[in-house]
MARZA-859580 format. One record per residue: chain; residue number from 1; x negated, y negated, z of N, C-alpha, C in turn. Coordinates in pm, 1 decimal. Each point is the difference from the previous one (the first is absolute). Layout:
<recs>
ch|i|n_px|n_py|n_pz|ca_px|ca_py|ca_pz|c_px|c_py|c_pz
A|NUM|X|Y|Z|X|Y|Z|X|Y|Z
...
</recs>
This chain:
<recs>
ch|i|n_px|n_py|n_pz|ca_px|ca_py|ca_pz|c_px|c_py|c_pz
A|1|-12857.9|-12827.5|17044.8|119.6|-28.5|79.0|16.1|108.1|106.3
A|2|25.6|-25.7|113.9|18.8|101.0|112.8|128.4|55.1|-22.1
A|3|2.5|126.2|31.1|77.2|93.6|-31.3|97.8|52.7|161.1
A|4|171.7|-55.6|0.9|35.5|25.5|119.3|9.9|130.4|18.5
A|5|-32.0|42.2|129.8|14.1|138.2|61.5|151.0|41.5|12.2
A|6|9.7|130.7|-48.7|92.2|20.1|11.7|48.1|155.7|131.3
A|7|98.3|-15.7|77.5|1.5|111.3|60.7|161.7|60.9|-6.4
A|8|-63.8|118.7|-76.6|134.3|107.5|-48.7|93.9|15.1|85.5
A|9|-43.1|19.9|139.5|62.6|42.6|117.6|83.2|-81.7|39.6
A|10|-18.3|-123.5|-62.2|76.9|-128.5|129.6|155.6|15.4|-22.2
A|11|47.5|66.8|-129.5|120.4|-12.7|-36.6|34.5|89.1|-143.4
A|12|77.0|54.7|-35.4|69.1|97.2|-135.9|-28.6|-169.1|-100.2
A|13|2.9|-93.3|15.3|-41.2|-98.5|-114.3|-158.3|-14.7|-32.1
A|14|-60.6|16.2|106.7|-129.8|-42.0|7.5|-54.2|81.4|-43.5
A|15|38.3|158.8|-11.9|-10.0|97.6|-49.4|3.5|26.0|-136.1
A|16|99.5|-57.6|-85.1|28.7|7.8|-106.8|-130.0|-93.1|-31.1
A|17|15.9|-152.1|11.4|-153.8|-81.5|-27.9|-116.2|105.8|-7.9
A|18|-95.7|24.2|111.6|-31.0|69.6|-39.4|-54.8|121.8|-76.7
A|19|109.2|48.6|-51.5|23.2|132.7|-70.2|-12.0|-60.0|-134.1
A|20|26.1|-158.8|-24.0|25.4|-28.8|-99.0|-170.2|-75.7|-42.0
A|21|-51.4|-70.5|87.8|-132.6|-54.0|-11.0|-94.2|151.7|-53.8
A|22|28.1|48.9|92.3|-90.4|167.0|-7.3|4.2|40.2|-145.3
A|23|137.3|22.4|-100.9|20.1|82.1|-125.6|-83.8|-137.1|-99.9
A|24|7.0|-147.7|65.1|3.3|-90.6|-123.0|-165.5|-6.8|-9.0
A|25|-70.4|42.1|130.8|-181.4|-28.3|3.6|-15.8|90.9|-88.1
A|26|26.0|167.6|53.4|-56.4|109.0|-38.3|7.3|-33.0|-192.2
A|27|120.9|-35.8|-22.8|-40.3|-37.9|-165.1|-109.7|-101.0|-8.3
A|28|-32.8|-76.8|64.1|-83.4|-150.0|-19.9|97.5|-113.8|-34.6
A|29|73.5|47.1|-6.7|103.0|-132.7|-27.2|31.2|-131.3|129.1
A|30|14.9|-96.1|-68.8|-28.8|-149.6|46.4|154.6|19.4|16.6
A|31|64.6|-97.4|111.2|105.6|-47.0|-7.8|146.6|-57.6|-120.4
A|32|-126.3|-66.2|-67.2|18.8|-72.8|-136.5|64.2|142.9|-74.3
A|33|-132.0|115.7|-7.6|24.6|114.0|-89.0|155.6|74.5|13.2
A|34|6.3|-11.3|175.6|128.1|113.5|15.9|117.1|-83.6|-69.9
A|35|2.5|-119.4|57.6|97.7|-116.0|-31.7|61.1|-8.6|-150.2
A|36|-109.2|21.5|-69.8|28.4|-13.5|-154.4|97.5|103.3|-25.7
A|37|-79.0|143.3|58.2|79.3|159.4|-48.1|108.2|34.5|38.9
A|38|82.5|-100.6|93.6|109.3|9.8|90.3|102.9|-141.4|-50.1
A|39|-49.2|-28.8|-66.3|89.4|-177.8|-18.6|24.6|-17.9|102.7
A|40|-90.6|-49.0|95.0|25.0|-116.5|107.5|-133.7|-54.1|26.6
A|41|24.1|-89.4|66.6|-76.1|-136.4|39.9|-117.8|48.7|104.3
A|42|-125.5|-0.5|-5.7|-83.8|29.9|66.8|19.6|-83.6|144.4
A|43|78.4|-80.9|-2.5|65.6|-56.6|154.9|55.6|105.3|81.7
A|44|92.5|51.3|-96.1|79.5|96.0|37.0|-45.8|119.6|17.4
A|45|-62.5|36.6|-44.3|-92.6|144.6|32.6|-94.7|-33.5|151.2
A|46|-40.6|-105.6|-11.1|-108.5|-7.4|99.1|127.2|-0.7|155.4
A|47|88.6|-34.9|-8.1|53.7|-22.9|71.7|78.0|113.9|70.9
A|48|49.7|55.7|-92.3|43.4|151.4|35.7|-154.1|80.4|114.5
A|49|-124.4|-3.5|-98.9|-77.4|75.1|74.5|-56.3|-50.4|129.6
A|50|26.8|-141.8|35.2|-47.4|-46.7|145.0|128.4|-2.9|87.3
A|51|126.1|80.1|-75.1|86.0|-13.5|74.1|101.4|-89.4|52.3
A|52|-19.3|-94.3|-96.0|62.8|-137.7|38.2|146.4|8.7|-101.7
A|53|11.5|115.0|-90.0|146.5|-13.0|-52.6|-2.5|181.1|-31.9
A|54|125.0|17.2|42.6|80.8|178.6|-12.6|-39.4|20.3|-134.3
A|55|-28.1|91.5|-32.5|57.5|90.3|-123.3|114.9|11.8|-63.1
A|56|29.8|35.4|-79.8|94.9|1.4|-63.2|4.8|108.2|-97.0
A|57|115.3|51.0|-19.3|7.7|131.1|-117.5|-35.8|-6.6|-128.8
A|58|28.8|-136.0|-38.5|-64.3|-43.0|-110.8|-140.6|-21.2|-13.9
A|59|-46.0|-15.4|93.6|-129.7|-74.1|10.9|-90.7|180.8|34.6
A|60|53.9|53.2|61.6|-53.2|130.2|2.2|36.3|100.5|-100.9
A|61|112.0|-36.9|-71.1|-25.6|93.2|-131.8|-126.1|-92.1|-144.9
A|62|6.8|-117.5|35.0|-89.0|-32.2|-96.3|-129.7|5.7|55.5
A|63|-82.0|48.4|153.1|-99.6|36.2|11.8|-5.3|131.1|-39.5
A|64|108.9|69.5|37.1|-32.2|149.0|-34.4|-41.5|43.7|-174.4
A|65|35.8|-70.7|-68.0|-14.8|-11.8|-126.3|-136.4|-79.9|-42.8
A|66|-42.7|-72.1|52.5|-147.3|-77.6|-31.8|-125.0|90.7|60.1
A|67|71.1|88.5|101.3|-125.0|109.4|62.0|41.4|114.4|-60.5
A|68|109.3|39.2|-70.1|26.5|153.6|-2.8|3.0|110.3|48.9
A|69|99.4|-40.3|88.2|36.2|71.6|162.4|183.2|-6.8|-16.9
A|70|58.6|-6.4|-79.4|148.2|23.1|-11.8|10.8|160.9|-1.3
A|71|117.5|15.6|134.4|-3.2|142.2|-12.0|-83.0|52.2|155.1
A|72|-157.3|-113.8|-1.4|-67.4|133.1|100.6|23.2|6.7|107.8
A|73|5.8|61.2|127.8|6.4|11.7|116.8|-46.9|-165.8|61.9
A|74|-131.0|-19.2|-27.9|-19.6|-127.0|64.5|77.2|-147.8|-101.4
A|75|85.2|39.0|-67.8|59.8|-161.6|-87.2|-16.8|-76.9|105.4
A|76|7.2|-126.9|-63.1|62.5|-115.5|84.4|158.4|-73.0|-4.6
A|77|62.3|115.6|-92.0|140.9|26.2|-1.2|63.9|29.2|126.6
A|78|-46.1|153.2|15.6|25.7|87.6|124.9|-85.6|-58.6|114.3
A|79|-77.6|-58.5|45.5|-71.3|-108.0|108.7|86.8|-118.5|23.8
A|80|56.5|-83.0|-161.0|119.2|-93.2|61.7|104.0|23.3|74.7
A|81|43.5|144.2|-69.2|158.4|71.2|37.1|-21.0|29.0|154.2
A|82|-157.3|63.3|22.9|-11.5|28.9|168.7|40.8|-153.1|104.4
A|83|-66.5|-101.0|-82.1|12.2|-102.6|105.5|143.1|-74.0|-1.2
A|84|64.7|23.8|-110.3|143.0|-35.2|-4.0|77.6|78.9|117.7
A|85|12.7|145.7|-56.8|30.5|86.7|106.7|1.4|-47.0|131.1
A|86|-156.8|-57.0|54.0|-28.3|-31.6|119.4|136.4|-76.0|80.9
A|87|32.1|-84.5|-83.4|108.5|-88.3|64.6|146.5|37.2|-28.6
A|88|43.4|169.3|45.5|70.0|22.5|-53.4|21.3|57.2|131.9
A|89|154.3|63.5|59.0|3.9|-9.5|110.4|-66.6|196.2|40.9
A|90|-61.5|14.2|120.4|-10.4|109.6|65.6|67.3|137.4|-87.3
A|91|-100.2|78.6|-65.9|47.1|118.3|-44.6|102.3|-21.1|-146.5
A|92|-17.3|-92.8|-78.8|100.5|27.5|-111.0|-151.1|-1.9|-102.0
A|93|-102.1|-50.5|13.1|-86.7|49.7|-85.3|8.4|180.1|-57.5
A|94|-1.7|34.0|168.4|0.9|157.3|-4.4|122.4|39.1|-79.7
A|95|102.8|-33.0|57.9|110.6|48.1|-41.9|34.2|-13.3|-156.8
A|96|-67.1|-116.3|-96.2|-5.8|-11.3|-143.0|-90.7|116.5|-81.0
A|97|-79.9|40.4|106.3|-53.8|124.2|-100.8|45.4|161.5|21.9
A|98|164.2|-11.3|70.5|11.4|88.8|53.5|128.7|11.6|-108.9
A|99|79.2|-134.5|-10.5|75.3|-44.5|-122.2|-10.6|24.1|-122.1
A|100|-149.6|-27.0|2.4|26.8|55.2|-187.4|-4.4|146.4|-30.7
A|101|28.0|118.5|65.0|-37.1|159.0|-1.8|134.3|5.7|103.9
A|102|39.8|-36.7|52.8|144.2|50.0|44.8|93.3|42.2|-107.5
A|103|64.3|154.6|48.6|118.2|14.5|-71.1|140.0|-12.5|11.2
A|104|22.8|-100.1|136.1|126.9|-23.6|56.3|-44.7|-165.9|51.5
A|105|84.2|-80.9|-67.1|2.4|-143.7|111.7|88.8|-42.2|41.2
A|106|42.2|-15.4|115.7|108.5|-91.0|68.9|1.7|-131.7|40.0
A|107|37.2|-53.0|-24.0|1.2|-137.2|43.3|119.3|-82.2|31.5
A|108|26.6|-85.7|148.6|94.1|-47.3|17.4|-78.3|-141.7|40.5
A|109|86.5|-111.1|-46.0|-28.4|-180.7|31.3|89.5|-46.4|48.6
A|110|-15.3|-123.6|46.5|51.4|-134.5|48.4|-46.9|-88.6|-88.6
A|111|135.6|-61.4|-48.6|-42.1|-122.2|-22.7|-15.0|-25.1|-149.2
A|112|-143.8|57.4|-19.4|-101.6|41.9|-164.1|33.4|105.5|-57.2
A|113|19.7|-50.6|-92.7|2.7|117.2|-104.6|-109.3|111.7|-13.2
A|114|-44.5|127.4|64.7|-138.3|48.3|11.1|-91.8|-8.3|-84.4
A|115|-85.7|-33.4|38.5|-131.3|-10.2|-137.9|-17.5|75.9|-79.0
A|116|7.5|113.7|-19.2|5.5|133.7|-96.4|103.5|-46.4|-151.0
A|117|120.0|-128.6|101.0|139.4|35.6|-115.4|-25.9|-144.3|-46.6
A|118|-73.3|-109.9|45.0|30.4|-129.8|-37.4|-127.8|-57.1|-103.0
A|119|118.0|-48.9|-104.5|-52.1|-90.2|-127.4|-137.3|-45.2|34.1
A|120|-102.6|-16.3|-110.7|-101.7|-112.6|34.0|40.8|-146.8|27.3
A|121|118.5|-40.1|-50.2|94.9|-148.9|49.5|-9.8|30.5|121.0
A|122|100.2|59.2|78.0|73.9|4.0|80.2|-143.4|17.2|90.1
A|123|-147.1|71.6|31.2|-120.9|-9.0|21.8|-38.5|-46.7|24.6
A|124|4.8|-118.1|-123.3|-104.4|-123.9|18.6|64.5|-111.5|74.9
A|125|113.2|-16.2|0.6|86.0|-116.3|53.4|-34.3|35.5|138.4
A|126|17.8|134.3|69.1|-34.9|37.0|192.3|-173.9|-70.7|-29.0
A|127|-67.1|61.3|-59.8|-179.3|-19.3|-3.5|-1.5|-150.9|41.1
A|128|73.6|-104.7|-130.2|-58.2|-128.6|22.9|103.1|-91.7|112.8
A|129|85.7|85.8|63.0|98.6|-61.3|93.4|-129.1|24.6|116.5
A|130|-17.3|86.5|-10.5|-147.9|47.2|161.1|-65.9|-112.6|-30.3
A|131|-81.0|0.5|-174.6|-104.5|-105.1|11.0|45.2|-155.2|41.6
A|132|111.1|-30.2|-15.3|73.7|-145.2|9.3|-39.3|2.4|144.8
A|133|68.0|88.9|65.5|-38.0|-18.7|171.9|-96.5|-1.1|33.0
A|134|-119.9|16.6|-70.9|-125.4|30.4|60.5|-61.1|110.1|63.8
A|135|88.6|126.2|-33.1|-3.4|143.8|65.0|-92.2|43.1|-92.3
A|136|-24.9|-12.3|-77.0|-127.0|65.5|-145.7|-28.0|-100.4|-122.4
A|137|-120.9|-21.0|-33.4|-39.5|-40.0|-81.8|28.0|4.8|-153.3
A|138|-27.7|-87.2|-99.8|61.2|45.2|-110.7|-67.0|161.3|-57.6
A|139|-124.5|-18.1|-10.4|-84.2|109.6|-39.1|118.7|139.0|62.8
A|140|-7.8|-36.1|144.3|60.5|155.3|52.1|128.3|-26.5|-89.6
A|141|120.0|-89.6|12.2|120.2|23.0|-67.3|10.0|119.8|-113.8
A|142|-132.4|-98.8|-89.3|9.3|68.9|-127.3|-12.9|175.4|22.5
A|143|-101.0|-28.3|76.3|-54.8|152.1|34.6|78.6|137.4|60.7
A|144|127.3|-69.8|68.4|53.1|89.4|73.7|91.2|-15.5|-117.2
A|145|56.0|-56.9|-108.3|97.2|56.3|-80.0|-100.4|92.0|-104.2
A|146|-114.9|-20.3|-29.9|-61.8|90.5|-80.4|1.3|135.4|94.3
A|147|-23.8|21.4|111.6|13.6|102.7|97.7|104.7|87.2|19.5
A|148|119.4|-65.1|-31.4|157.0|60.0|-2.9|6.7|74.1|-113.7
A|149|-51.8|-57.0|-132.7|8.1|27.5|-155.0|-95.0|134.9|35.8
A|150|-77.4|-14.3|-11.4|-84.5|144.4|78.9|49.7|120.2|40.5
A|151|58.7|-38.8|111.6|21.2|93.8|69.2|185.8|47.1|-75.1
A|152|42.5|-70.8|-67.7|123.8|15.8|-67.4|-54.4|80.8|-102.7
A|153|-107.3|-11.3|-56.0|-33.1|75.1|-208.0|-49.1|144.2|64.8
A|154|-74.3|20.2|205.6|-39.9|93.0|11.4|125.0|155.7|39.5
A|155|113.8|-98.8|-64.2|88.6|107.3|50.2|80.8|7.7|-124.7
A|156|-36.0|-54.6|-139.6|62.7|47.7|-127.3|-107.0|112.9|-77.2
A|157|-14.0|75.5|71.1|-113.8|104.6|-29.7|135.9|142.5|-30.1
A|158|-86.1|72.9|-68.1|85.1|138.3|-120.0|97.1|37.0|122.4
A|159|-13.2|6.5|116.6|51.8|98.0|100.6|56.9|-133.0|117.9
A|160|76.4|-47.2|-50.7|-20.2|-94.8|90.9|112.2|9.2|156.8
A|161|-21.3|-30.0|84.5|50.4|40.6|184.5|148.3|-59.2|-39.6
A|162|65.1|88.8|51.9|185.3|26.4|41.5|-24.7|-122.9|73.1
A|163|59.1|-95.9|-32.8|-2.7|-134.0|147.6|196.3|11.3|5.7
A|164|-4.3|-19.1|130.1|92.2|-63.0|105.9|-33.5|-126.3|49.8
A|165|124.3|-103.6|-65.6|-7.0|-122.9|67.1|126.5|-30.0|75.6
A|166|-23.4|-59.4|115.1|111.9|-26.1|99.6|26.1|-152.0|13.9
A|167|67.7|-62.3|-46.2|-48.4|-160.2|14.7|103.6|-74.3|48.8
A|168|22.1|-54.4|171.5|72.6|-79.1|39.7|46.4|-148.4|-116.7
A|169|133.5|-14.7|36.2|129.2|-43.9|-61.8|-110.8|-164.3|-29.9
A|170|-31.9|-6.8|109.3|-134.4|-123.1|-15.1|-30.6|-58.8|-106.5
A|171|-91.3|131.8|-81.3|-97.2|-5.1|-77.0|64.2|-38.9|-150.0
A|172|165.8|45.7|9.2|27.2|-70.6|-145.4|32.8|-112.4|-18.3
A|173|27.7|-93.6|126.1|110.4|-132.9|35.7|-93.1|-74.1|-2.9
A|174|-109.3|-0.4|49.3|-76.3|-71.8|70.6|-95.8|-70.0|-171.3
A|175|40.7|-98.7|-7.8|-13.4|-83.5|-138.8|-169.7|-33.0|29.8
A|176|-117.2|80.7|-136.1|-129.3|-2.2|30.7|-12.8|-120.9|-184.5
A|177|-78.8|-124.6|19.0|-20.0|-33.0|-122.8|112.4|-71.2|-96.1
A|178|110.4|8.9|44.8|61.9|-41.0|-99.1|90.8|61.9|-89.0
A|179|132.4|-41.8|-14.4|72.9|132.0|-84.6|-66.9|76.0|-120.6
A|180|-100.7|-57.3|-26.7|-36.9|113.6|-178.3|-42.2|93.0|109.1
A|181|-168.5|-53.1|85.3|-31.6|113.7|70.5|50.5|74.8|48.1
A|182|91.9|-20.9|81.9|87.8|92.4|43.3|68.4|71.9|-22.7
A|183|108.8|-45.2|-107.1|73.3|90.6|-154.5|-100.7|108.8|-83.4
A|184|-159.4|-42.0|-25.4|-58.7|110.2|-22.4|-33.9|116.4|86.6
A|185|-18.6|-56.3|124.1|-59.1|90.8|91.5|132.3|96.9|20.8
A|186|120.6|-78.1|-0.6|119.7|125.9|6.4|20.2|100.2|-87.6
A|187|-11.2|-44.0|-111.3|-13.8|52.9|-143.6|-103.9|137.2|11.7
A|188|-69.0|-65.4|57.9|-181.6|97.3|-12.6|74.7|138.1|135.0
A|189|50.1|-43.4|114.3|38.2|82.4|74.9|105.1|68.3|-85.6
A|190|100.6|-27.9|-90.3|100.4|101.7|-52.2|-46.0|130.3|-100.1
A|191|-94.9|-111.8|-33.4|-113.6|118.4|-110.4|-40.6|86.1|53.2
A|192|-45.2|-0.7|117.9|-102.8|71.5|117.5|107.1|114.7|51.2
A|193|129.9|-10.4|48.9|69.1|28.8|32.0|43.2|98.1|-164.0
A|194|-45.1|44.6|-84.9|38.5|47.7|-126.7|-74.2|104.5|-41.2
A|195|-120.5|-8.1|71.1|-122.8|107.3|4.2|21.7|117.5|26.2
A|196|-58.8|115.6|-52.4|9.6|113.1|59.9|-46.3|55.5|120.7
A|197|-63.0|-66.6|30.7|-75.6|25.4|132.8|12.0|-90.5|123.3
A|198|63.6|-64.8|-13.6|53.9|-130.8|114.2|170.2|14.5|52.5
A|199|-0.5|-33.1|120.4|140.4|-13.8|102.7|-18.7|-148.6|33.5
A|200|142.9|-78.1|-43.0|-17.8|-163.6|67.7|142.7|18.1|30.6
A|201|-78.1|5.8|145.2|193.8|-49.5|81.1|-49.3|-139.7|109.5
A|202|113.0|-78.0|36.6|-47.8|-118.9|89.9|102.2|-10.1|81.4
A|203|-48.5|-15.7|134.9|71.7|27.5|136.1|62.2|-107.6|0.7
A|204|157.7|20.0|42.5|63.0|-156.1|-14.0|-19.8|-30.3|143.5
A|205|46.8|-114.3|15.5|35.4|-82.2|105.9|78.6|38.4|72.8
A|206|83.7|86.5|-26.8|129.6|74.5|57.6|-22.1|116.9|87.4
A|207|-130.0|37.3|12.6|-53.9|129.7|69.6|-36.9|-106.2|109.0
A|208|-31.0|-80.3|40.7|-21.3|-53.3|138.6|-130.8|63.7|74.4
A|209|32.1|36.7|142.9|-72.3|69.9|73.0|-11.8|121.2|-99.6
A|210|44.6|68.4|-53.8|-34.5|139.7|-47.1|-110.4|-7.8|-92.6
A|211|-86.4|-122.5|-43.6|-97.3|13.4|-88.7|-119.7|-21.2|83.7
A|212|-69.1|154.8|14.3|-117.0|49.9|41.6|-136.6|-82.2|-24.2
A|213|-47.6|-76.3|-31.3|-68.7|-86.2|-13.2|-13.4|-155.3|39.4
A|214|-115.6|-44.3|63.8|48.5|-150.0|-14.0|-141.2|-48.2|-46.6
A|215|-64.6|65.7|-31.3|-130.7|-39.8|-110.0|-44.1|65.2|-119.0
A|216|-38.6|-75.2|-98.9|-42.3|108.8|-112.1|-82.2|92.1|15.4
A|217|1.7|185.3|-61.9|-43.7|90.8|-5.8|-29.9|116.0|-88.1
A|218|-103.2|14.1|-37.6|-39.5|91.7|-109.1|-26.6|163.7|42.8
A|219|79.3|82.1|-45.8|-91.5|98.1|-28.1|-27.0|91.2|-94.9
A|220|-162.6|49.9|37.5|-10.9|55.5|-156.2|-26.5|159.6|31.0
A|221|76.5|113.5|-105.3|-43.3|143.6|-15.7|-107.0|-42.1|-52.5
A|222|-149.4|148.4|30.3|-38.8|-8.1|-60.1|-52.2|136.1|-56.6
A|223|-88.0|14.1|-95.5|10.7|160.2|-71.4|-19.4|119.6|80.4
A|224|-39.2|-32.0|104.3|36.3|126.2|76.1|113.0|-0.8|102.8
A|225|99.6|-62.6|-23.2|108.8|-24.8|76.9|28.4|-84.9|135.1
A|226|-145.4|-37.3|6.9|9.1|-103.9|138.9|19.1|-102.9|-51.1
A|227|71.5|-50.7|116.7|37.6|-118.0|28.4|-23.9|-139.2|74.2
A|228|-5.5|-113.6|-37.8|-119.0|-108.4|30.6|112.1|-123.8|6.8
A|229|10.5|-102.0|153.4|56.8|-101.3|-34.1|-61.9|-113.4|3.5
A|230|42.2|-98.1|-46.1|-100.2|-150.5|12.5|138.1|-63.2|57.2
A|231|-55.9|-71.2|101.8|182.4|-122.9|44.3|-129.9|-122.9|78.6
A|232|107.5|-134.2|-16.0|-84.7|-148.8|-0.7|31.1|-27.3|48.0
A|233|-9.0|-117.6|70.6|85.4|-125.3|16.5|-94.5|-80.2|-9.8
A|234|48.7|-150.8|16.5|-45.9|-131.2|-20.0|-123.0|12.4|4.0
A|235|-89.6|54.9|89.7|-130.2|-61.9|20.9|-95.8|166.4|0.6
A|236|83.0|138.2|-1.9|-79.5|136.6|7.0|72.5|82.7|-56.5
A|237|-139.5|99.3|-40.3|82.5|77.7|-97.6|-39.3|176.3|74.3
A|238|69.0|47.9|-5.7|-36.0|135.0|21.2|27.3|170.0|-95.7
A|239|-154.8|49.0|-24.0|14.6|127.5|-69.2|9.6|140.4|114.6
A|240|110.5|59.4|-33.3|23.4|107.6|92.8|-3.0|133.7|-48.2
A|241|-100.8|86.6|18.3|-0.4|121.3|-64.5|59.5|112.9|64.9
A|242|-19.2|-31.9|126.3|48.4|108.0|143.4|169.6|66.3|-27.9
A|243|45.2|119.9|-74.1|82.5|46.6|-2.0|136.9|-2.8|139.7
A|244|-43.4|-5.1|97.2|94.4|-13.7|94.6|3.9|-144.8|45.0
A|245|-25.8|-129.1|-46.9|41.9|-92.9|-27.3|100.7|-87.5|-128.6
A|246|-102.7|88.5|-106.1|32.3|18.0|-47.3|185.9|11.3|-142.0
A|247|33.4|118.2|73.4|104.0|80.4|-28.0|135.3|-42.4|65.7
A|248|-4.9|-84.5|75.0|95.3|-38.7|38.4|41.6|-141.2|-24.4
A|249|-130.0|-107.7|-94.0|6.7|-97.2|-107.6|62.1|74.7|-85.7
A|250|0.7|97.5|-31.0|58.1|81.8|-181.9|134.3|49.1|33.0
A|251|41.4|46.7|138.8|117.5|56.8|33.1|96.0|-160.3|1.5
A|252|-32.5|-166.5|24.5|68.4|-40.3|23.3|15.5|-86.2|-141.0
A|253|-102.5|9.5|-97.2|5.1|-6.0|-166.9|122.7|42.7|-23.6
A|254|28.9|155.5|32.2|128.6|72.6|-58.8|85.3|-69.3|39.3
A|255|25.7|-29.3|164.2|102.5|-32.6|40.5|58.4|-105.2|-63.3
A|256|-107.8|-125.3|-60.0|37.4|-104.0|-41.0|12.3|19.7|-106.0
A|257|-21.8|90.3|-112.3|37.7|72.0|-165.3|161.0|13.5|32.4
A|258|53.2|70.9|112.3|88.7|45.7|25.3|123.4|-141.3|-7.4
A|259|-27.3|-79.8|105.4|80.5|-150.3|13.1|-18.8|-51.9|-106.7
A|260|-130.5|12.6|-88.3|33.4|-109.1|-140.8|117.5|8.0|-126.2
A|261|16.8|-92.5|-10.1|69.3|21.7|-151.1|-78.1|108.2|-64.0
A|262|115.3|53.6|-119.8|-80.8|98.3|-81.0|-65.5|-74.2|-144.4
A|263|-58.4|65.9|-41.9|-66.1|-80.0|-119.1|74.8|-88.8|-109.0
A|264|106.4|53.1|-40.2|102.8|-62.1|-74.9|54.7|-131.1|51.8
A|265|31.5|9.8|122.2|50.2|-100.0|91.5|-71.6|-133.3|23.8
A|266|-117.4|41.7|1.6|-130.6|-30.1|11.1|-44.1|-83.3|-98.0
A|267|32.6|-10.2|-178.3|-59.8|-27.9|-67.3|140.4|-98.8|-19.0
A|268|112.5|86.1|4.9|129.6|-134.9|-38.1|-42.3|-82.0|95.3
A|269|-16.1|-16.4|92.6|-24.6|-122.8|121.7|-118.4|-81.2|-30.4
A|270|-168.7|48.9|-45.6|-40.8|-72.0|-88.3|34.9|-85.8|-129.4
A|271|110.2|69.4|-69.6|54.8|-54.5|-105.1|88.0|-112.0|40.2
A|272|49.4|18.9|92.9|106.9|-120.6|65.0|-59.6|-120.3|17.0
A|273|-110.1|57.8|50.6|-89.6|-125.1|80.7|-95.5|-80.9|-135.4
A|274|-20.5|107.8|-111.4|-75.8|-41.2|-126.5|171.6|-163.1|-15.1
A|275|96.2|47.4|-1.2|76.0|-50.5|-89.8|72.0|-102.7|136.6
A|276|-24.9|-71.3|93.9|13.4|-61.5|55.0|119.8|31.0|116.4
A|277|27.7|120.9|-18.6|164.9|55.3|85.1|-63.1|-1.0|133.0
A|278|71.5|-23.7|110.1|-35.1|34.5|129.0|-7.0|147.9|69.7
</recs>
């Protein structure tokens, strides 16, 4: 049977194929063989490696386990996560590995509840609302809530970062999923708000013009005291390391710490909103 050519270069998928034909020869293994050691369908394997269907986390933790490569530099874990990444906007790849070793996070939203603070419910309901529209596939859905869970367990570590959250009046009203979802996700913010190491105040509606922001913005300390912001919008994302740009994103953080409710205030007004009060 002729054997299709494959070229690594054409694409981060074609790549993975590839990478994946390459580990399954060097054993001698037949299609049939990998297929068996992975529980899936030698359709399905063949298909991944000519590129004709994505990867998947699942599908790359059960190769990584049939080759015994969980863990190594080259997985096909960490090769999926790169090409996921890929479609992720400008500079927040960077900025996630800058996240998990920060000892200060700030974060202010619109709208969402920030990803750092929201339920796997409350997660998955945004994931498969994208996939409904046709903005991402199911595979990615799944993938970007396994991605959140991630990057959430990489910050319940012994020492874990002082976070500051700032979260427009938005983010609690704004009904995501359905009242349970939502009643948990409030719930989950009061808990959060209970921590020793966390500030949750949320900018009301009542600050008007005086709230310093009109897009979401992160920033993170990091162990040597610098300071790093990531800010988005719709379609770009930007990582800013440059101190005199900088510093005056962090000077207008305060300002808006300053206009927010204080934490107490903060959590009765979640509670209001848990319990249906206006």
């Amino acid at each position: 049977m002729n054997k299709n050519e494959l070229n690594p270069d054409a694409s981060p998928q074609a790549a993975y194929g590839a990478h994946l034909r390459s580990a399954r020869e060097s054993r001698g293994w037949t299609q049939d063989d990998l297929a068996q050691r992975m529980d899936y369908s030698s359709v399905h394997v063949s298909a991944v490696e000519n590129g004709r269907k994505p990867p998947t986390l699942r599908f790359s933790r059960s190769a990584d386990r049939a080759f015994g490569t969980e863990g190594a530099r080259d997985s096909f874990e960490r090769q999926c996560r790169e090409i996921t990444h890929g479609g992720l906007l400008e500079g927040f790849p960077e900025y996630v590995k800058y996240e998990g070793r920060a000892v200060e996070i700030r974060l202010y939203n619109i709208g969402i509840i920030p990803g750092l603070l929201q339920t796997p419910e409350y997660a998955r309901v945004l994931a498969e609302s994208a996939m409904r529209r046709g903005a991402i596939t199911l595979e990615q859905a799944e993938e970007r809530v396994s991605f959140l869970a991630d990057r959430q367990a990489a910050l319940r570590r012994h020492r874990p970062p002082m976070m500051f959250v700032t979260m427009d009046e938005s983010c609690i009203r704004r009904p995501i999923g359905g009242p349970r979802v939502m009643n948990d996700q409030l719930a989950h913010l009061v808990e959060f708000a209970g921590l020793p190491n966390t500030l949750l105040q949320v900018a009301p509606y009542e600050i008007g013009e005086r709230r310093t922001f009109d897009l979401p913005v992160n920033l993170l300390t990091l162990p040597d005291r610098s300071v790093i912001c990531y800010a988005e919008s719709q379609a770009q994302g930007n990582l800013d390391r440059d101190s005199t740009s900088v510093v005056p994103v962090l000077n207008a953080y305060h300002q808006l710490q300053a206009e927010a409710m204080s934490q107490a205030a903060s959590v009765a007004m979640i509670e209001q909103v848990r319990k249906g009060s206006p």
